[in-house]
N, C-alpha and C positions, 0 to 999 in steps of 0.2 A: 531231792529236787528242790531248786531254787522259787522263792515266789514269784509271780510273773510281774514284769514293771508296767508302770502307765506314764506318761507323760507328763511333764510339768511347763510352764511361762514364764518366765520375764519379758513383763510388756517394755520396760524402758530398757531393759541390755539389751529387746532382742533375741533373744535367746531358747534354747529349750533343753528339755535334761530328762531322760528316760531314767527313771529310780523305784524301786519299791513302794509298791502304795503301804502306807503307814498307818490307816484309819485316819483320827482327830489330829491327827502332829503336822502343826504348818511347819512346811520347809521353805528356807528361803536361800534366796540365788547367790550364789557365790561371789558374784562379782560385784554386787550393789547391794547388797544383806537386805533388799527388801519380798516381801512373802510373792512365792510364787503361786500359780494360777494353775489346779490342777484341769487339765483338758480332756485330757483319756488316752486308752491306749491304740486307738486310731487315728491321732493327730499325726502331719507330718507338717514341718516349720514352712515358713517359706524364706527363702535367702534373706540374709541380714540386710543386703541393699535393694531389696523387693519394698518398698517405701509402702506402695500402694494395698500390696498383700498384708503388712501389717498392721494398717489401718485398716481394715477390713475385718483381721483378727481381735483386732482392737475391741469392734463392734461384739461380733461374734462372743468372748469372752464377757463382758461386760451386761450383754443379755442373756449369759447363764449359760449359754449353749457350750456341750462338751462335743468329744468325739470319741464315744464309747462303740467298740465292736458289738452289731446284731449278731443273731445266733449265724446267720447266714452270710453274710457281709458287709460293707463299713458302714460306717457312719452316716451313712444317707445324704442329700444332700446339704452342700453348705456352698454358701456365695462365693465366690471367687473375686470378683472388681466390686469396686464401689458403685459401681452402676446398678450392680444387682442390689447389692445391698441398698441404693438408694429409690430403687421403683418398691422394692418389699415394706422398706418404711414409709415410702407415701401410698400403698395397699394399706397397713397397717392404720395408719391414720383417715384413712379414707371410709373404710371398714369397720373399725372399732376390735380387728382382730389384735389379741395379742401381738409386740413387736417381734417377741421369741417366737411364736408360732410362724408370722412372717416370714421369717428371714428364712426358716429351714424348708418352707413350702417351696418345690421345685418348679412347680409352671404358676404363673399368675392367672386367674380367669379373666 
């Protein structure tokens, strides 16, 4: 029985690569040898010409946030527009809450 894969990034190709988690071993993208971004294995890409989507994963990445399966189901929520992501971060600064915590919080109070 094979190990199970998790997903990986390239924020500038674009891109994404389902491979063996490895432990410590950065792996990097094929197409631009720079280190990929691992995500988890509940990630799913969004289109290469999805501009807005990847700016948004952009976000998402860069705040730490993965997409690792619960024992139950995915990844919980994650923003989808920049609109979301952009009322989370002014929660977030409004607040004093964490921006990671923001962004994954599903309803705003």
């Amino acid at each position: 029985m094979g190990h199970a894969k998790t997903s990986y990034v390239c924020l500038p190709c674009r891109a994404s690569y389902k491979q063996p988690y490895p432990g410590d071993h950065e792996r990097r993208c094929p197409r631009c040898g720079e280190g990929l971004a691992h995500v988890g294995s509940a990630f799913a890409a969004p289109r290469r010409r999805d501009d807005e989507g990847w700016r948004v994963l952009t976000v998402l990445v860069n705040a730490g946030i993965h997409f690792h399966k619960s024992c139950c189901a995915g990844p919980g929520y994650r923003p989808r527009t920049l609109r979301e992501v952009r009322e989370r971060m002014t929660y977030a600064a409004r607040t004093g809450e964490p921006i990671a915590r923001s962004l994954i919080r599903p309803e705003l109070p």
